[in-house]
MMTF fields as JSON, N, C-alpha, C and O atoms, coordinates in Angstrom:
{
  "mmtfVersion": "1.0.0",
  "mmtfProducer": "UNKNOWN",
  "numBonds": 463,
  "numAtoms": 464,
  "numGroups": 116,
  "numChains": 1,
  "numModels": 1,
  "chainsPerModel": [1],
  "groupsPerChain": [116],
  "chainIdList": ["A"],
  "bondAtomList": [4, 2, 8, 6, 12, 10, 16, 14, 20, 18, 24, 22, 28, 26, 32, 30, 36, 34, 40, 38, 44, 42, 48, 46, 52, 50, 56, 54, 60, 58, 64, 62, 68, 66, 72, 70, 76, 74, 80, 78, 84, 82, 88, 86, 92, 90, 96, 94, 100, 98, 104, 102, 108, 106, 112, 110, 116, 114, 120, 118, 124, 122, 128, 126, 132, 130, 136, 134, 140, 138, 144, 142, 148, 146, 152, 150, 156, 154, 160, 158, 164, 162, 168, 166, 172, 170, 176, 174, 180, 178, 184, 182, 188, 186, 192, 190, 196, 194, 200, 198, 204, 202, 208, 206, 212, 210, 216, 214, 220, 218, 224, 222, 228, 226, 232, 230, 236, 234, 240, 238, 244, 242, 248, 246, 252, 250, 256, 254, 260, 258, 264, 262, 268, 266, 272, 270, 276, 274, 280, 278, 284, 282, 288, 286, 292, 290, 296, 294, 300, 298, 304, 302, 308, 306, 312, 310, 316, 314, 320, 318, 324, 322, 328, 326, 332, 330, 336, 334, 340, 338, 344, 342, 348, 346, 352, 350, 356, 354, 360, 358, 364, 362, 368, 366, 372, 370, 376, 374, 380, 378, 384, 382, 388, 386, 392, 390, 396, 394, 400, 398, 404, 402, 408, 406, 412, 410, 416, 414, 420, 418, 424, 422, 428, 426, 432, 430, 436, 434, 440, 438, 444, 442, 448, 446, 452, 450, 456, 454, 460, 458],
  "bondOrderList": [1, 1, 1, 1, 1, 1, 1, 1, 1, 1, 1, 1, 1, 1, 1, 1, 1, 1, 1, 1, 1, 1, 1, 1, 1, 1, 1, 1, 1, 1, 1, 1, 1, 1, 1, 1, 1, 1, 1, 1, 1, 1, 1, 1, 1, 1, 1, 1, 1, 1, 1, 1, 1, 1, 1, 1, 1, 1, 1, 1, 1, 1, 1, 1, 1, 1, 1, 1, 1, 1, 1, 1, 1, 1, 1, 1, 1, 1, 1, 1, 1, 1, 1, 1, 1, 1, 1, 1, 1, 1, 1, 1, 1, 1, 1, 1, 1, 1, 1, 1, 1, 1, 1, 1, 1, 1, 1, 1, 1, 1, 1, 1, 1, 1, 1],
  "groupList": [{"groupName": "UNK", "atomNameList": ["N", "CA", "C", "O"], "elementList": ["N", "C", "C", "O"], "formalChargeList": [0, 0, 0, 0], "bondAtomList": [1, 0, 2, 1, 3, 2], "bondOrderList": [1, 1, 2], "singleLetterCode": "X", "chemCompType": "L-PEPTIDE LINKING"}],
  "groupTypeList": [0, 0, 0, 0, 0, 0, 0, 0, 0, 0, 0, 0, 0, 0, 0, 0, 0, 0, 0, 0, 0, 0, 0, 0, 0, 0, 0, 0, 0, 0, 0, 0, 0, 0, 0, 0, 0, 0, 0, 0, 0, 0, 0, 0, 0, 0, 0, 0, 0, 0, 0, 0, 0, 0, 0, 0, 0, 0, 0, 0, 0, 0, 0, 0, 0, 0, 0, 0, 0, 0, 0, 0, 0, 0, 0, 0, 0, 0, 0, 0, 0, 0, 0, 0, 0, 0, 0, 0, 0, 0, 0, 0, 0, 0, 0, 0, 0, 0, 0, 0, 0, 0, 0, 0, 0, 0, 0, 0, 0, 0, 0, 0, 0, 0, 0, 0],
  "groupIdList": [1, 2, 3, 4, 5, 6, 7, 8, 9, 10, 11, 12, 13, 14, 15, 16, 17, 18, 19, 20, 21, 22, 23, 24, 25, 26, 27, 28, 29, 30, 31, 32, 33, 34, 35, 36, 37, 38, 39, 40, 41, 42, 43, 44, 45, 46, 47, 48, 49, 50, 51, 52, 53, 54, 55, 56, 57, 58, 59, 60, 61, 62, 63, 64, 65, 66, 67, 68, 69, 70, 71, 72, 73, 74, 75, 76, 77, 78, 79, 80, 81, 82, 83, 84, 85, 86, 87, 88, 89, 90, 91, 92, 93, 94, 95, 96, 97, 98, 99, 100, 101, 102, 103, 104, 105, 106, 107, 108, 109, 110, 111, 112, 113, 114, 115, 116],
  "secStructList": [7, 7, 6, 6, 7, 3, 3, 3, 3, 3, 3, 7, 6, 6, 7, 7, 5, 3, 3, 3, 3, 3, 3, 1, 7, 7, 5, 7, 7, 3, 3, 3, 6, 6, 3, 3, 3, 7, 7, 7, 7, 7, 6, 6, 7, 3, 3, 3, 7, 7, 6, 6, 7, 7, 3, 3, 3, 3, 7, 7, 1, 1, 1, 7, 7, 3, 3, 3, 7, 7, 5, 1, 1, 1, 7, 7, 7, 7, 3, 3, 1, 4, 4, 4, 6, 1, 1, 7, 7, 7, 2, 2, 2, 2, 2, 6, 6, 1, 1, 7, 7, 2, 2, 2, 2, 2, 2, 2, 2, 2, 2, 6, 6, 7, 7, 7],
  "xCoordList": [0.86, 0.0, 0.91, 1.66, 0.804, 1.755, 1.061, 0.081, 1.904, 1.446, 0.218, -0.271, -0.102, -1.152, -2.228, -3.263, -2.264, -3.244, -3.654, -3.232, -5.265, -6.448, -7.264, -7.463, -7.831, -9.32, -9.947, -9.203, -11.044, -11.9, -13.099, -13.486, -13.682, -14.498, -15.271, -16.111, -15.132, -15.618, -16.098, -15.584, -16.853, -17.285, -17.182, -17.468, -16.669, -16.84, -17.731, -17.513, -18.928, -20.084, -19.749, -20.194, -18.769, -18.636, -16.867, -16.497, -16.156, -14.954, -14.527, -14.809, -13.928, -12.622, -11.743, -11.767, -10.745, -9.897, -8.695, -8.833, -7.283, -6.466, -5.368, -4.851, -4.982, -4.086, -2.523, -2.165, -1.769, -0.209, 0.691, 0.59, 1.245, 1.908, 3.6, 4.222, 4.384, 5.304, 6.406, 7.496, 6.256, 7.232, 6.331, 5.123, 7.249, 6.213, 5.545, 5.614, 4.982, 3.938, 2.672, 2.779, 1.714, 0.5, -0.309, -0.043, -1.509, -2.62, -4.043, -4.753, -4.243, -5.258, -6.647, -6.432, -7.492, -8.448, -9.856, -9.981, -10.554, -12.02, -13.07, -12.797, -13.857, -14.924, -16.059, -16.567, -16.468, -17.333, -19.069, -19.058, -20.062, -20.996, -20.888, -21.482, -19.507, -19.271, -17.82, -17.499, -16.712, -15.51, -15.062, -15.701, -13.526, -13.068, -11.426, -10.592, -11.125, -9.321, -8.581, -8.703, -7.492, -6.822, -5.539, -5.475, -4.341, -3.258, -2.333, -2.667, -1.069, -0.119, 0.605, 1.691, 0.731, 1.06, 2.473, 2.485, 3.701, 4.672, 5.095, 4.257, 6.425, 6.89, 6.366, 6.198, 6.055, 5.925, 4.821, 4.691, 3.969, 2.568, 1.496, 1.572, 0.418, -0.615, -1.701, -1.583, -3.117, -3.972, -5.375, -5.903, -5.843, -7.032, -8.699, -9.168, -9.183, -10.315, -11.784, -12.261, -12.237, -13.229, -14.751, -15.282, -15.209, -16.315, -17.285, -17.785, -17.635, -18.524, -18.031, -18.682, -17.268, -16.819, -16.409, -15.505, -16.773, -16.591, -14.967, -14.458, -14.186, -12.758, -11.926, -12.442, -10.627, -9.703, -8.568, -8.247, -7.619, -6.415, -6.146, -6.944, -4.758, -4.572, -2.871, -2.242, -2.243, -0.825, -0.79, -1.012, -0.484, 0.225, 1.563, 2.008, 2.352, 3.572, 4.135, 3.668, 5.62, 6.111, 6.569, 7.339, 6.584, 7.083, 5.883, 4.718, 6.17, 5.29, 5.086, 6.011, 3.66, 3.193, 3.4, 3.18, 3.8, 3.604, 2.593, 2.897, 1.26, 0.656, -0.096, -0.662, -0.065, -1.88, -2.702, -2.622, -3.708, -5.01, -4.836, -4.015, -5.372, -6.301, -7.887, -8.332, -8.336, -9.585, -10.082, -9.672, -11.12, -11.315, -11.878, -11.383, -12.866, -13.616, -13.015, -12.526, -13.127, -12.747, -13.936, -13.532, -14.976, -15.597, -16.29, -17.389, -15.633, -15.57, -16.28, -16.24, -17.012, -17.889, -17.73, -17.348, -17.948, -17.831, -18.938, -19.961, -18.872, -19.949, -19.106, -18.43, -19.186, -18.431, -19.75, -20.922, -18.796, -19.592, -20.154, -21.187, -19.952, -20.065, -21.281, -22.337, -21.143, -22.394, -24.233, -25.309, -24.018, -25.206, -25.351, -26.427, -24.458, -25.065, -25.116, -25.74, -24.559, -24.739, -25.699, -25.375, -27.15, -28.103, -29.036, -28.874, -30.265, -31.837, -32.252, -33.044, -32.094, -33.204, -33.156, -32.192, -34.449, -35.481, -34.376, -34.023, -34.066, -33.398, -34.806, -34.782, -35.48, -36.521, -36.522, -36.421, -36.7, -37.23, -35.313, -35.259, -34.266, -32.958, -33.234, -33.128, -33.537, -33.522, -34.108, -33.577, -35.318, -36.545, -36.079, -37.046, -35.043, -34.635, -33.248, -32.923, -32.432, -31.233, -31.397, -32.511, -30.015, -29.907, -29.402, -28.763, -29.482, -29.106, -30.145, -31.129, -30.304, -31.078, -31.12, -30.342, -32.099, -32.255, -31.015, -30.727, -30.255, -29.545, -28.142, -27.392, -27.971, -26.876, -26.936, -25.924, -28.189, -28.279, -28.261, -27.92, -28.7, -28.386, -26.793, -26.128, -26.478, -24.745, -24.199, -23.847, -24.238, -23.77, -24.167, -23.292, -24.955, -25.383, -24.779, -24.101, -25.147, -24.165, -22.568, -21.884, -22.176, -21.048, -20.798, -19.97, -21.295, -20.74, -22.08, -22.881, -22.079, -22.665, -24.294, -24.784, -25.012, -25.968, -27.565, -27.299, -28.427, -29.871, -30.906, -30.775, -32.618, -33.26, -32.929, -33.624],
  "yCoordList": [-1.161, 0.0, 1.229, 1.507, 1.837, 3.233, 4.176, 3.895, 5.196, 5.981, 7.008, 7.552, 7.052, 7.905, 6.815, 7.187, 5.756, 4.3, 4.251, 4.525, 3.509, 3.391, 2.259, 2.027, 1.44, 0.087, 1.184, 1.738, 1.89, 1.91, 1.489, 0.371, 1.802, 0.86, 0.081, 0.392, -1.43, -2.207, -3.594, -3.625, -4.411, -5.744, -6.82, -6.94, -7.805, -9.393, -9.815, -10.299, -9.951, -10.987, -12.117, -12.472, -13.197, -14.094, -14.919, -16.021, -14.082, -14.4, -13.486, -12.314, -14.247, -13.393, -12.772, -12.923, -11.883, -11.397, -11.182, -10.512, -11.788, -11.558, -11.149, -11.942, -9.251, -8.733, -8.952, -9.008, -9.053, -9.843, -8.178, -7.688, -7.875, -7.079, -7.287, -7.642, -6.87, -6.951, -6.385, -6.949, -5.175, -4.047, -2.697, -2.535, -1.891, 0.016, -0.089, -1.11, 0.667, 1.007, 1.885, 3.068, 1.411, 1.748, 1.329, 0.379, 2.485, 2.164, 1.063, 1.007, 0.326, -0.352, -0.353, -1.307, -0.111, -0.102, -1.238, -1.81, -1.408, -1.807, -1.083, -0.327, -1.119, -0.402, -1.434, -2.295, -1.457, -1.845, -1.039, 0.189, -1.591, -0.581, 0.609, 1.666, 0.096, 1.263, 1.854, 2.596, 1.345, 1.602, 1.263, 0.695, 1.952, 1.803, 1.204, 1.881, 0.028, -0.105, 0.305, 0.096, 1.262, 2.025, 1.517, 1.733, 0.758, 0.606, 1.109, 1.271, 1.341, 1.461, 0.137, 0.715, -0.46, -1.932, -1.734, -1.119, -2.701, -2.318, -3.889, -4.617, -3.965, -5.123, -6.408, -5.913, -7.552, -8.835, -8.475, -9.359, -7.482, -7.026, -7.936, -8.017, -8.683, -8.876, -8.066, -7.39, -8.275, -7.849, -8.427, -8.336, -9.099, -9.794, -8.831, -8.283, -8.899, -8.277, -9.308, -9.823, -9.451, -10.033, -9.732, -8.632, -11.092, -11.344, -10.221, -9.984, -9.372, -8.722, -7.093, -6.125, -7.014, -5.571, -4.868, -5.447, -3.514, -2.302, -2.17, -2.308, -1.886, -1.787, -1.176, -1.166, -0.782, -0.346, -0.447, -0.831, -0.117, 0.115, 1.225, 1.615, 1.871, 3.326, 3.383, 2.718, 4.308, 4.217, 5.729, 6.384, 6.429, 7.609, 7.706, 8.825, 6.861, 7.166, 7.903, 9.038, 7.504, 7.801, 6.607, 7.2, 5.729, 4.4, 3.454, 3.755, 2.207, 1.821, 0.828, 0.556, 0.186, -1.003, -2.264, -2.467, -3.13, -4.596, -5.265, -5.029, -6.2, -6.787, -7.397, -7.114, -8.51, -9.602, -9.523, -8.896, -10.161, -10.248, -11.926, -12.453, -12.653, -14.117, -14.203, -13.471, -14.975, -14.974, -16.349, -17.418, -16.179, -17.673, -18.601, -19.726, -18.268, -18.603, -18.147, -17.034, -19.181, -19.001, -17.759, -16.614, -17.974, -16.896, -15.7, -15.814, -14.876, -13.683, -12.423, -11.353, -12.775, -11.354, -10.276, -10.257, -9.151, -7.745, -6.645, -6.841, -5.705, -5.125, -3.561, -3.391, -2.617, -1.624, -0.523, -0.507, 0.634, 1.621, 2.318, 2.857, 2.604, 3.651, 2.948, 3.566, 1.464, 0.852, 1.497, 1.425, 1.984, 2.855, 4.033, 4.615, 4.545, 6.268, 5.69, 6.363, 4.448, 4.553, 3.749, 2.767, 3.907, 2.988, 3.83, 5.005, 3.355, 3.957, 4.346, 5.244, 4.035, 4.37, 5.755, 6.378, 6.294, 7.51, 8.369, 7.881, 9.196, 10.078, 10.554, 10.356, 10.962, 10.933, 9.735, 9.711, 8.526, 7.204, 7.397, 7.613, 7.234, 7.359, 8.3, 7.885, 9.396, 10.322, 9.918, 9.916, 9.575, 9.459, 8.064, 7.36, 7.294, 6.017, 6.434, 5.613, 7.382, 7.461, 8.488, 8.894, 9.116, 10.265, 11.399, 12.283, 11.536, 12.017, 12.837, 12.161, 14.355, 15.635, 14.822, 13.947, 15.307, 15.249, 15.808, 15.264, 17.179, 17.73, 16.906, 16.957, 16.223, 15.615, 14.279, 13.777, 13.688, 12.649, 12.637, 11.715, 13.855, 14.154, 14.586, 14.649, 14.751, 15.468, 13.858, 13.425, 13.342, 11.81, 11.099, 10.556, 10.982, 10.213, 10.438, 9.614, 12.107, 12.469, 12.365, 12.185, 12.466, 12.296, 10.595, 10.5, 9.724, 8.124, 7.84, 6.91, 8.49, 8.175, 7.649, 6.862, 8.134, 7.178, 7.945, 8.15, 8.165, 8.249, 8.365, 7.899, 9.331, 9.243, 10.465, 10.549],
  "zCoordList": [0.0, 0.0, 0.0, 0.936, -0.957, -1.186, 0.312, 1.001, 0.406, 1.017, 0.85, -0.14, 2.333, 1.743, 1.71, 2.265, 1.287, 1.113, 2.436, 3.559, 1.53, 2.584, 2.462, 1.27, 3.224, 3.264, 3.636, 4.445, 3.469, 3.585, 4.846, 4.506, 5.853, 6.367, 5.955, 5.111, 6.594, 5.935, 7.062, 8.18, 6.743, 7.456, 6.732, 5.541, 7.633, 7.062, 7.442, 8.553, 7.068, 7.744, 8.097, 9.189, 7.259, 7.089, 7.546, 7.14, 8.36, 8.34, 9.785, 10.033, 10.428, 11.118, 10.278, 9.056, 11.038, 9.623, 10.483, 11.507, 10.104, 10.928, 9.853, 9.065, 9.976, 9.42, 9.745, 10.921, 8.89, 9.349, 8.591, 7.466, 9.414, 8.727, 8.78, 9.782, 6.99, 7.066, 6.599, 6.704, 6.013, 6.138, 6.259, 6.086, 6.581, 6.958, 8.01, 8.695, 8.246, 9.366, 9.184, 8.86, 9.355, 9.088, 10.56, 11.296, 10.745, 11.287, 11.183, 10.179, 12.293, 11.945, 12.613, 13.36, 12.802, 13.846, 13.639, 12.557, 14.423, 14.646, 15.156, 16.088, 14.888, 15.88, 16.794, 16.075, 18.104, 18.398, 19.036, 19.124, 19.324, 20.018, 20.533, 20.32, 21.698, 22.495, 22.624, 23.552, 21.312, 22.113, 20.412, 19.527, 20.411, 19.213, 19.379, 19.979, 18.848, 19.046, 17.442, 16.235, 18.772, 16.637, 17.358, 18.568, 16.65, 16.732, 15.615, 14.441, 16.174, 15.196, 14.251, 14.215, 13.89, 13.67, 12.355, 11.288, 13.168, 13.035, 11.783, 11.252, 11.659, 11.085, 11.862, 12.977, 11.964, 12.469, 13.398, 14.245, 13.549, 14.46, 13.719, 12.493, 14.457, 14.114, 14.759, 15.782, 13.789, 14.409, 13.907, 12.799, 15.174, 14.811, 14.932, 15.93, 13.752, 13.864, 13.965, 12.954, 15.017, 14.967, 13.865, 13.705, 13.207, 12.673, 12.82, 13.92, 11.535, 11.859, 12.253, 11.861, 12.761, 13.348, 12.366, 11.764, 11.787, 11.143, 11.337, 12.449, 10.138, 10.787, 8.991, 7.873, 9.403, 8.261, 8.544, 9.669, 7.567, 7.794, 6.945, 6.092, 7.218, 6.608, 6.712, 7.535, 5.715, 5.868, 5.964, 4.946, 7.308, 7.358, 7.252, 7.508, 6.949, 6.343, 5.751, 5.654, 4.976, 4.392, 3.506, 2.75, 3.24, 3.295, 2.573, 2.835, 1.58, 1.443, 2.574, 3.34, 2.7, 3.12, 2.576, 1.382, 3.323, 2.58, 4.061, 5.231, 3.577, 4.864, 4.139, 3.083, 4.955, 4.369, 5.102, 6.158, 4.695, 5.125, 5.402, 4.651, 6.193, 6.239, 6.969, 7.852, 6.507, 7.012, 7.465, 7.012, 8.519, 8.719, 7.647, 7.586, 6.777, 6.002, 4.517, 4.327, 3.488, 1.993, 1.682, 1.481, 1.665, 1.797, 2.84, 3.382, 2.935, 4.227, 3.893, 4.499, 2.7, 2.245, 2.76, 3.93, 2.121, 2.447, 2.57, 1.913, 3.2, 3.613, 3.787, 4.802, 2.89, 2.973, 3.455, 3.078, 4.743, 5.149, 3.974, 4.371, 2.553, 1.845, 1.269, 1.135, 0.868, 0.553, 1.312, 0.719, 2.522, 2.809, 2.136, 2.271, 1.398, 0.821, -0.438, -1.258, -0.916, -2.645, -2.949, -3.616, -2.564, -3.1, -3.276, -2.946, -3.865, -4.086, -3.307, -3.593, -1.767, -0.786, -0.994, -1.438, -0.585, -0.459, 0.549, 1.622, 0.254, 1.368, 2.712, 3.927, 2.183, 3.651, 4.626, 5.853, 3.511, 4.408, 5.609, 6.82, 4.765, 5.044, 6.541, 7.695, 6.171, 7.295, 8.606, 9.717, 8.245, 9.214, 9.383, 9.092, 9.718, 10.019, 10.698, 11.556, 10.561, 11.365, 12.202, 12.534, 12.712, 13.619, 12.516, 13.088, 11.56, 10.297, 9.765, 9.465, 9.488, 9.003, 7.514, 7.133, 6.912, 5.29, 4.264, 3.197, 4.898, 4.286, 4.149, 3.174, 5.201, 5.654, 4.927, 4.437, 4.863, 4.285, 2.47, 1.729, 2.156, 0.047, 0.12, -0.914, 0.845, 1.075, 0.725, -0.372, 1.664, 1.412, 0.444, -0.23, 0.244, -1.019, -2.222, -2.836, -2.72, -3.416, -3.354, -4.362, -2.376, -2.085, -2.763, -3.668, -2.444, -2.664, -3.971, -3.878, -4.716, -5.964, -5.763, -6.573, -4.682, -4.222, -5.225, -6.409, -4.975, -5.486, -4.557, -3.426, -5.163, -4.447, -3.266, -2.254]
}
């Protein structure tokens, strides 16, 4: 991952995901309900992200990245945060379903190519 490189938030429905990193240094985090873990993750650092949990990695560097991914499951499907602003739904219905104003909610949408 060049610098500057980013995952995106994202979910495995279907997989644990245990990141192996092995040259550079980059950030990795998870998110849960109530609490968020962000690490720095160095040469020979792992970091296990549990099934399901919202999570990324990011290179504030200078330096490229080299790191894998494994997962428990051959298939670990994906579920990306941006996937909520880029679909059809109705921006009202959108609104009147989150903690999110109408204005805030066509901002985003537009923003990630979304509709409606």
């Amino acid at each position: 991952m060049d610098s500057g490189g980013f995952v995106p938030m994202h979910t495995h429905r279907g997989a644990t995901e245990l990141i192996i990193m092995v040259q550079g240094q980059m950030i990795a985090g998870f998110l849960t309900h109530d609490a968020s873990y962000v690490k720095t993750l160095n040469p020979r650092d792992l970091m296990f992200v549990p099934r399901g949990q919202m999570h990324f990695v990011a290179n504030y560097g200078k330096d490229q990245v080299v790191a894998f991914a494994a997962f428990s499951s051959s298939n670990p499907g994906v579920h990306s945060f941006n996937d909520i602003f880029s679909n059809d739904l109705s921006s009202d219905i959108f609104a009147q379903t989150t903690f999110l104003d109408l204005e805030q909610v066509k901002n985003l949408k537009a923003h990630f190519h979304g509709s409606s």
